[in-house]
Short mmCIF file of the C-alpha atoms (twelve columns), coordinates in Angstrom:
data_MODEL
# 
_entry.id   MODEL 
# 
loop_
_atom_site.group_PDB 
_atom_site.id 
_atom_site.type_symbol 
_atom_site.label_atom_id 
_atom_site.label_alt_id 
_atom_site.label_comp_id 
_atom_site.label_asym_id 
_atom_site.label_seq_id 
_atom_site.Cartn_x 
_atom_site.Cartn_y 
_atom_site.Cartn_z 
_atom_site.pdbx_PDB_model_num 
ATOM 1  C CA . UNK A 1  0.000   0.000  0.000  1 
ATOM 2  C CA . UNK A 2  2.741   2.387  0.715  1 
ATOM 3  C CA . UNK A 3  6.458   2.624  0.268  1 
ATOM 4  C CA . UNK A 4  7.946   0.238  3.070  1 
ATOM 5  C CA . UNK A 5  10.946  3.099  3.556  1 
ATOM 6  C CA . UNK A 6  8.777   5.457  5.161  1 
ATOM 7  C CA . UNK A 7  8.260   5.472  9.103  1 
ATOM 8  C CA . UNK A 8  5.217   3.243  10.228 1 
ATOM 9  C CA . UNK A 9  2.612   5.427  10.460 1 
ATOM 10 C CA . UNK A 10 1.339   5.077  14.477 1 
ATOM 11 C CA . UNK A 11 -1.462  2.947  15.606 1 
ATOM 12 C CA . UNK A 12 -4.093  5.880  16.279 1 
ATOM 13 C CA . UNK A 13 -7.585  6.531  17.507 1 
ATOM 14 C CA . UNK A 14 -10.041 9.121  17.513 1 
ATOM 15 C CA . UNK A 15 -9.609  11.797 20.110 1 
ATOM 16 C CA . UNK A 16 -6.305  11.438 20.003 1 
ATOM 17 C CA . UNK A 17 -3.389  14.551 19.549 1 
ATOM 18 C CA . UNK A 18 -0.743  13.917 16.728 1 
ATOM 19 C CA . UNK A 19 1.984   15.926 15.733 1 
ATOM 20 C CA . UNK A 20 2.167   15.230 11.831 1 
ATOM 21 C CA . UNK A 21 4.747   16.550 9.387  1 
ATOM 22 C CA . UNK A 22 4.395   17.244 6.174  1 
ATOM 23 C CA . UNK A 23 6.942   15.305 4.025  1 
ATOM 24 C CA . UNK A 24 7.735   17.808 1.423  1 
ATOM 25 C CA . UNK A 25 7.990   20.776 3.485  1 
ATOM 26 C CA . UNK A 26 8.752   19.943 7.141  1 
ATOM 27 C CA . UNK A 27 5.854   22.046 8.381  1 
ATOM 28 C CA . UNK A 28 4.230   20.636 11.242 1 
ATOM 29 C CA . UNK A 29 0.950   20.459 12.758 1 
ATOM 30 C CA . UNK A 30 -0.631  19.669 16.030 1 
ATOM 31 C CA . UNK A 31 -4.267  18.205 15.220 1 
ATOM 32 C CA . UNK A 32 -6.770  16.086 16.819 1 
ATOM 33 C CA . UNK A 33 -7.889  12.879 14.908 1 
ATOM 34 C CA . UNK A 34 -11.663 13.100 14.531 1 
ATOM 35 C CA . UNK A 35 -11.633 10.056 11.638 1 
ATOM 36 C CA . UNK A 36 -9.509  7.273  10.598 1 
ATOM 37 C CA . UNK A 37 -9.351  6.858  6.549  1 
ATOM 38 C CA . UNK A 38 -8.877  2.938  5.446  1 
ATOM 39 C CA . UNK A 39 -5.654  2.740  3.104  1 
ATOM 40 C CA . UNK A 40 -5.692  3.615  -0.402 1 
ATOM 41 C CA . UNK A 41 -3.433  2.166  -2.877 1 
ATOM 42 C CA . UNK A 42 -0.182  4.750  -3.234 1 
ATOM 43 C CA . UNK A 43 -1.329  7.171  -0.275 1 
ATOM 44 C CA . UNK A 44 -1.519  4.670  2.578  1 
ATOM 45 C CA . UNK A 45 -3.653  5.178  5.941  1 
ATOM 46 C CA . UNK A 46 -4.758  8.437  6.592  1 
ATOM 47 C CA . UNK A 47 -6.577  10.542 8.949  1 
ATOM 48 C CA . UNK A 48 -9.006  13.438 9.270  1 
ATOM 49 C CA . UNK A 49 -8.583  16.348 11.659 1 
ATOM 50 C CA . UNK A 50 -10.456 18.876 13.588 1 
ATOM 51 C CA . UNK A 51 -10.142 21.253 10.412 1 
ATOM 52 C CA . UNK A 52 -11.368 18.461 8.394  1 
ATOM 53 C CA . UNK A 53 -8.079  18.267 6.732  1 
ATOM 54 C CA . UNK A 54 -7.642  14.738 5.139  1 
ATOM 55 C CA . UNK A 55 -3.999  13.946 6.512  1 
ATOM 56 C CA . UNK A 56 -2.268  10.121 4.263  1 
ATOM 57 C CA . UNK A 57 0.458   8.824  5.260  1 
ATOM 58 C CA . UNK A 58 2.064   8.958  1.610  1 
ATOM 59 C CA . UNK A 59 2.532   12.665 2.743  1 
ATOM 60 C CA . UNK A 60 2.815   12.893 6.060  1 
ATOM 61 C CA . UNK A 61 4.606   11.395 8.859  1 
ATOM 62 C CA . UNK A 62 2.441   10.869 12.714 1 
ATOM 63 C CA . UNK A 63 2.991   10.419 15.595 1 
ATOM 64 C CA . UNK A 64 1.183   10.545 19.273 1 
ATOM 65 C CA . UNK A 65 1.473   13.535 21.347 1 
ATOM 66 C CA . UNK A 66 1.476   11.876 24.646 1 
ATOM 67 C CA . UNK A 67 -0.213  13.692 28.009 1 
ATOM 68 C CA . UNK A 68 2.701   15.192 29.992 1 
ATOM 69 C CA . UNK A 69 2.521   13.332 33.064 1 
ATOM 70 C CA . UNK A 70 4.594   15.714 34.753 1 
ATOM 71 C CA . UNK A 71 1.288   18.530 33.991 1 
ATOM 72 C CA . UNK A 72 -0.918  18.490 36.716 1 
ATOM 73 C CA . UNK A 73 -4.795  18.329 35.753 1 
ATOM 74 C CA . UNK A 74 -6.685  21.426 35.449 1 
ATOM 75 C CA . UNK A 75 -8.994  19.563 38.103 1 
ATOM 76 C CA . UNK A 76 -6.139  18.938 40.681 1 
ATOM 77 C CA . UNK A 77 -4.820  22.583 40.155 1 
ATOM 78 C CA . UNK A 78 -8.382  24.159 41.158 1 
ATOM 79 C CA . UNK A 79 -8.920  21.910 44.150 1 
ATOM 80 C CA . UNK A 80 -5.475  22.881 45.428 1 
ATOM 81 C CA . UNK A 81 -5.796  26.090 44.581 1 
ATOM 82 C CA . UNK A 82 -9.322  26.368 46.270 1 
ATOM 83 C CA . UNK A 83 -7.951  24.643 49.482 1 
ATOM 84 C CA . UNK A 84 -4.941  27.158 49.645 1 
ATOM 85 C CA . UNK A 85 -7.449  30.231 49.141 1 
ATOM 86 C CA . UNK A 86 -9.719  28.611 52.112 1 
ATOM 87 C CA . UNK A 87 -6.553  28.100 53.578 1 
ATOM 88 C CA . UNK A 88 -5.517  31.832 53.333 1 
ATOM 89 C CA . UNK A 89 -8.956  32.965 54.415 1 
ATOM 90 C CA . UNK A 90 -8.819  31.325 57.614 1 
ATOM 91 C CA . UNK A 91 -5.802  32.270 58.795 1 
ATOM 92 C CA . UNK A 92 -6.718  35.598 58.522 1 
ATOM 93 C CA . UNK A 93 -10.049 35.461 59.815 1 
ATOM 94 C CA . UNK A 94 -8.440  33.981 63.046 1 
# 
């Protein structure tokens, strides 16, 4: 289906982030995969992002922007910050 010298393209789902490059230019992109295109002969797998760009392997290369696990969720960083702040407030209420 598509030249076996190119990099595997990544096993990817919808929702997920990819950072894909554009083979003739180098320009990247960071998208979110909202459909996965079966392979077509010469062009490969492909994708479809949140601009409803149609992404194919044949001229792109993917791959998986993973979560940082070293970020905090948003969640966890407004409970702490909301415990600090009633924290604060008592301490000077005392």
């Amino acid at each position: 289906m598509t030249d076996p010298e190119l990099t595997a393209w990544p096993a990817l789902r919808l929702g997920d982030h990819a950072l894909i490059r554009e083979r003739a230019t180098a320009r990247e992109l960071a998208v979110t995969i909202v459909a996965l295109l079966e392979p077509i002969e010469g062009e490969g797998e492909g994708l479809v992002d949140h601009r409803g760009r149609v992404i194919r392997h044949h001229f792109y290369d993917a791959r998986p922007i993973a979560a940082d696990v070293d970020l905090p969720d948003q969640r966890d960083v407004d409970t702490r910050f909301a415990r600090l702040t009633a924290d604060l407030l008592n301490t000077r209420t005392r």
